[in-house]
C-alpha positions in Angstrom: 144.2 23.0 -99.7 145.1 24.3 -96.2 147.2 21.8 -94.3 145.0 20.0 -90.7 145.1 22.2 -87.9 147.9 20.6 -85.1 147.5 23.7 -82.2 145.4 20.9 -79.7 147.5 17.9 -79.9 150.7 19.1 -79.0 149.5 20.3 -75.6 147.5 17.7 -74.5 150.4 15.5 -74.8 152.5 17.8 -72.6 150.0 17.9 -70.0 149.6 14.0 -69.8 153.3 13.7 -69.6 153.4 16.0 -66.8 150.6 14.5 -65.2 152.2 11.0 -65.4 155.8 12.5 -64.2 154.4 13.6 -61.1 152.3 10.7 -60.4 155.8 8.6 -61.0 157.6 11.3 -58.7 154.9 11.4 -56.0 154.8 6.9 -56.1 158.7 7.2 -55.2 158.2 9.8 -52.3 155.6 7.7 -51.2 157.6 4.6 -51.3 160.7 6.3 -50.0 158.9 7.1 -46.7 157.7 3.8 -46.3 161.1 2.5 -46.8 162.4 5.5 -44.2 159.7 4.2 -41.8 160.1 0.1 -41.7 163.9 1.1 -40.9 162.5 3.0 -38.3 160.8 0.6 -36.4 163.0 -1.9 -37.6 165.9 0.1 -34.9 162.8 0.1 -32.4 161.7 -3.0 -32.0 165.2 -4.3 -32.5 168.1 -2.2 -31.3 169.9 -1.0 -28.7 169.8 2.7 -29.3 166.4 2.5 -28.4 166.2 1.3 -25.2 165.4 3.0 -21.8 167.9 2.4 -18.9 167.1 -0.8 -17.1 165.5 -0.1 -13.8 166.6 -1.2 -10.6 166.6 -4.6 -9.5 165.2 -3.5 -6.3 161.6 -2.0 -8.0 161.0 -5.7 -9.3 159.0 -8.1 -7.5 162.3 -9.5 -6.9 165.1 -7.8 -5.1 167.9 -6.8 -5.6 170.8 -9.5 -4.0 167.5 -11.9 -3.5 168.4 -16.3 -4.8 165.1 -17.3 -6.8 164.6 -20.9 -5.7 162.1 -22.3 -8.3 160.3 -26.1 -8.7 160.0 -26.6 -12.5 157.6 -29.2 -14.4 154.4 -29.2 -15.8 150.9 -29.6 -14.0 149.4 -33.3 -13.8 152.8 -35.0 -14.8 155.2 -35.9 -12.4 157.6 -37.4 -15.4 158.3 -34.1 -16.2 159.5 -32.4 -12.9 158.3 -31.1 -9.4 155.4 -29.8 -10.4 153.2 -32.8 -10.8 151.9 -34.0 -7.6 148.9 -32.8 -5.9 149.1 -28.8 -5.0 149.5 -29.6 -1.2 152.8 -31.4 -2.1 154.4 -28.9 -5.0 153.6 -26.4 -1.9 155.1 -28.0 0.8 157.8 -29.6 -1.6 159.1 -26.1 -2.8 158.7 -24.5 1.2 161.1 -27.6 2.4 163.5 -26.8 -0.3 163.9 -22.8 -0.1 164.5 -23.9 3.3 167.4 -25.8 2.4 168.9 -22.8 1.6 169.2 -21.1 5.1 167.4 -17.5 4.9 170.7 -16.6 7.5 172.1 -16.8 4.3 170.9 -14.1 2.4 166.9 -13.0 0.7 165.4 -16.1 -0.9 162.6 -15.5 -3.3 160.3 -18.9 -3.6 159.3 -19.5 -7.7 156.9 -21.9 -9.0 158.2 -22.7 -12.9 155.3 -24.1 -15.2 155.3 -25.1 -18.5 152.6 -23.5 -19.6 153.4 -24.0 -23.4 154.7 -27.9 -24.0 156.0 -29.1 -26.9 155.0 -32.4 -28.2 155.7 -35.2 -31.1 152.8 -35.3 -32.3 151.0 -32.1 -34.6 147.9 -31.4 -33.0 144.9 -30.0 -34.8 147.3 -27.0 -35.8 149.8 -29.0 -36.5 152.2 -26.4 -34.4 153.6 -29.4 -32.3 152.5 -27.6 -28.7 149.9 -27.5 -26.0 148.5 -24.8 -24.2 148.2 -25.1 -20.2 144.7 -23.8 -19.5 144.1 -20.4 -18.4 142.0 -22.7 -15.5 145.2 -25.1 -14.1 147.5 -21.7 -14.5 145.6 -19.5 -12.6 145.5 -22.5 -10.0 149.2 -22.3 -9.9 148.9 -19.1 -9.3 146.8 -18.6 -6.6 149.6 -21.1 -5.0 152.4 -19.3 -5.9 151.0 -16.2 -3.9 149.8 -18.5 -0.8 154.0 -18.8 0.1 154.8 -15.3 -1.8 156.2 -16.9 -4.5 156.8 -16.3 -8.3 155.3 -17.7 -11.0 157.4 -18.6 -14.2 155.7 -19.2 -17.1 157.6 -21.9 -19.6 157.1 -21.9 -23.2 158.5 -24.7 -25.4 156.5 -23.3 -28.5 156.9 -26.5 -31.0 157.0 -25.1 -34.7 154.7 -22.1 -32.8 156.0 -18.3 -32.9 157.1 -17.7 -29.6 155.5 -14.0 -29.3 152.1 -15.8 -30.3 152.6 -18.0 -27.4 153.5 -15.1 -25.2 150.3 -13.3 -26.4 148.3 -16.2 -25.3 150.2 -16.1 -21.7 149.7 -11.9 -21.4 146.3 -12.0 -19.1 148.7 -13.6 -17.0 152.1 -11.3 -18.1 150.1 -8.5 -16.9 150.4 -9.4 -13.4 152.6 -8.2 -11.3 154.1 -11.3 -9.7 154.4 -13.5 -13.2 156.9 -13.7 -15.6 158.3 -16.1 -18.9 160.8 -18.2 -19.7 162.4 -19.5 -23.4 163.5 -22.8 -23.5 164.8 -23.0 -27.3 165.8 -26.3 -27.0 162.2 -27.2 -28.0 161.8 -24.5 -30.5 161.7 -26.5 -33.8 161.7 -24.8 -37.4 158.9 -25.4 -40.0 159.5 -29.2 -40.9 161.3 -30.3 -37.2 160.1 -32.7 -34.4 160.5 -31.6 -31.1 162.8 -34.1 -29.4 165.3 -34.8 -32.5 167.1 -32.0 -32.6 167.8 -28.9 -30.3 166.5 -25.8 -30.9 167.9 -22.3 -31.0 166.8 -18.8 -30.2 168.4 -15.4 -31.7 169.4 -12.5 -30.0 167.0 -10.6 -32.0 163.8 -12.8 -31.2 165.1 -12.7 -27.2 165.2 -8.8 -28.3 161.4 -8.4 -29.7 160.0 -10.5 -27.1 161.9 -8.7 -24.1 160.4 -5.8 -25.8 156.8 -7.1 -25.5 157.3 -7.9 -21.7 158.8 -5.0 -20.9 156.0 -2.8 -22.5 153.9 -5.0 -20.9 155.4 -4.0 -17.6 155.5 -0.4 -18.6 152.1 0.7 -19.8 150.7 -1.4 -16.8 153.2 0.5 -14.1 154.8 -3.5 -12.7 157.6 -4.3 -11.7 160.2 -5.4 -13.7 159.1 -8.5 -15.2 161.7 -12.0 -14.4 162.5 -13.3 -18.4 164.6 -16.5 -17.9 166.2 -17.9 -21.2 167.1 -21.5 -20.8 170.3 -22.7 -22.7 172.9 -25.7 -22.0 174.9 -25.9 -25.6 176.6 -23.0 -27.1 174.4 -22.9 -30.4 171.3 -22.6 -28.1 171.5 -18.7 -28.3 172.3 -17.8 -31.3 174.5 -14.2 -31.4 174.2 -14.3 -27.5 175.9 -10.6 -27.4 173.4 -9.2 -29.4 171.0 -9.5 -26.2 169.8 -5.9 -25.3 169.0 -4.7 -21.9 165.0 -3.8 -21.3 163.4 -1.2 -19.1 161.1 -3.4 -17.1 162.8 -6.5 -17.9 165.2 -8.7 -15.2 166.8 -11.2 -17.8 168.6 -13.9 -16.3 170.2 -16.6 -18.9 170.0 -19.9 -17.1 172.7 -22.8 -17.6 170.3 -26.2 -17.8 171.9 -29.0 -19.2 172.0 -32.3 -17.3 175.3 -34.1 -15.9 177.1 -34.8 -12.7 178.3 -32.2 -10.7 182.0 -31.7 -12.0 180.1 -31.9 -15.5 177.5 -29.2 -14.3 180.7 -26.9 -13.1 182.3 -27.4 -16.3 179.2 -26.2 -18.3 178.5 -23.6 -16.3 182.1 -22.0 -16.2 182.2 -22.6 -20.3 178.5 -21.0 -20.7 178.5 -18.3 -18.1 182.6 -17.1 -19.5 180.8 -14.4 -21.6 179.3 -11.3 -19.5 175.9 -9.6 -21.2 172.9 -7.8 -20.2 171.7 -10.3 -17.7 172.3 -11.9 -14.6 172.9 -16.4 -14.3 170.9 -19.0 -13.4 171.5 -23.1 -12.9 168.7 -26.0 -13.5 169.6 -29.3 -11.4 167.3 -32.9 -11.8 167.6 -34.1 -8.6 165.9 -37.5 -9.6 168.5 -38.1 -12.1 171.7 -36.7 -11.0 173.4 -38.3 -8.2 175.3 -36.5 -5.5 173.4 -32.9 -6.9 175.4 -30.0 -6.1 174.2 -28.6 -2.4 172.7 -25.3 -1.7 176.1 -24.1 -0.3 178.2 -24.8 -3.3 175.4 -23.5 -5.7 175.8 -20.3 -3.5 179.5 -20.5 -4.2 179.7 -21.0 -7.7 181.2 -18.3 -9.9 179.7 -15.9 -11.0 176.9 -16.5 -8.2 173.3 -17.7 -9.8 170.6 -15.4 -9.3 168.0 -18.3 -10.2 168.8 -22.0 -9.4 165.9 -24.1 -10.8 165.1 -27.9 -9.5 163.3 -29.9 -12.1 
């Protein structure tokens, strides 16, 4: 008896074994790309080497030299700053005070500082811990802000909210020439946290994505460079502070806000402002609960000189 015929077998093994070693080849060039990519944009989004050389001060809507004099607080509630009262009065209010200032002085550059993002204790429908200001009430503040040529700042304390969907929320408004954000980490709270029991923080690489977003805003829509204020009054508030990277159409200023009396507020703004960085100084004061405030003349004098002082 002839033994079984074994001339097919052999082959078709071969060939499935080649077909399955280039499948497993072409999966790791595939996955090696991906990998090459998401570093990539990782350094994009995130990193210095990327970034386009700041422009002038002077092509903001800001110039260069100029003292922003803002009124901060939230619409409708006079507890929580100057921005309360009826529109009449946060006009006339914030007119009297960038008067204070003496224009014989030097520029002065009027702001209008709304939260337009406030935390709260309570977890909402989304359970995020925030409210949104409504595109109606902001847009109100607007049109004020441009009756005295002033600035609007837009405030987001996001709650257990991601700050960039907060800023995409705020960008109808982003995109105009005349608006611009603040962080105020403080009421930045993680997954399971309260605002109000504990401060907040923000990293140097969230500051970094989100001055990215601003600054493309103010790019693809030809602005000016866009203000980006970054509230902090503890050192942990700013986590990795030197990792702050500068942004073509960005103006980031860094602004010292903690409360206290006036030898207390030099202290903490010597201590906070001791490290230089990519950004230029700014100073909050509560002149309904500090006593004997520091004036306009020795907020001009202070060291290094604010570029934002901020009255809430």
């Amino acid at each position: 008896m002839s033994e079984p015929a074994q001339s097919s077998h052999p082959p078709v093994r071969r060939r499935t074994h080649r077909r399955r070693e280039g499948q497993r080849r072409l999966a790791f060039l595939v996955a090696t790309f991906v990998m090459l990519a998401s570093v990539a944009l990782a350094i994009a989004v995130d990193g210095p080497a990327s970034e386009a050389p700041v422009g002038a001060a002077a092509a903001s809507g800001v110039a260069d030299g100029a003292l922003i004099v803002a009124h901060h607080g939230a619409a409708g509630d006079a507890s929580a700053g100057l921005l309360g009262g009826a529109l009449a009065d946060v006009k006339a209010d914030l007119t009297t005070r960038v008067q204070s200032f003496g224009a014989e002085r030097g520029a002065i550059v009027p702001a209008i500082h709304l939260t337009a993002v406030r935390a709260t204790n309570e977890p909402g429908p989304d359970g995020l811990y925030r409210t949104r200001e409504t595109v109606e009430t902001i847009q109100a503040y607007l049109d004020l802000a441009r009756s005295i040529d002033a600035q609007l700042i837009l405030d987001v304390r996001p709650g257990r909210a991601r700050w960039i969907d907060e800023l995409r929320y705020l960008r109808p408004f982003l995109n105009q020439p005349d608006v611009g954000v603040s962080l105020d980490p403080e009421w930045k709270t993680g997954p399971d946290g309260v605002p109000g029991q504990q401060v907040g923080e923000i990293t140097a690489s969230t500051i970094n994505q989100l001055s990215r977003f601003v600054g493309e805003l103010a790019l693809e829509n030809d602005l000016p460079d866009k203000l980006m204020v970054v509230h902090q009054f503890a050192p942990g508030m700013i986590v990795n502070r030197h990792g702050i990277v500068q942004r073509a159409g960005v103006r980031l200023i860094v602004d010292i806000n903690g409360q206290g009396d006036p030898a207390n507020k030099r202290l903490t703004y010597s201590a906070l402002t001791a490290e230089d960085g990519a950004w230029q100084w700014g100073i909050k004061l509560f002149p309904n609960l500090e006593p004997n405030a520091l004036t306009p003349d020795e907020l001009r004098k202070l060291d290094p000189a604010p570029a934002l002082v901020i009255f809430q």
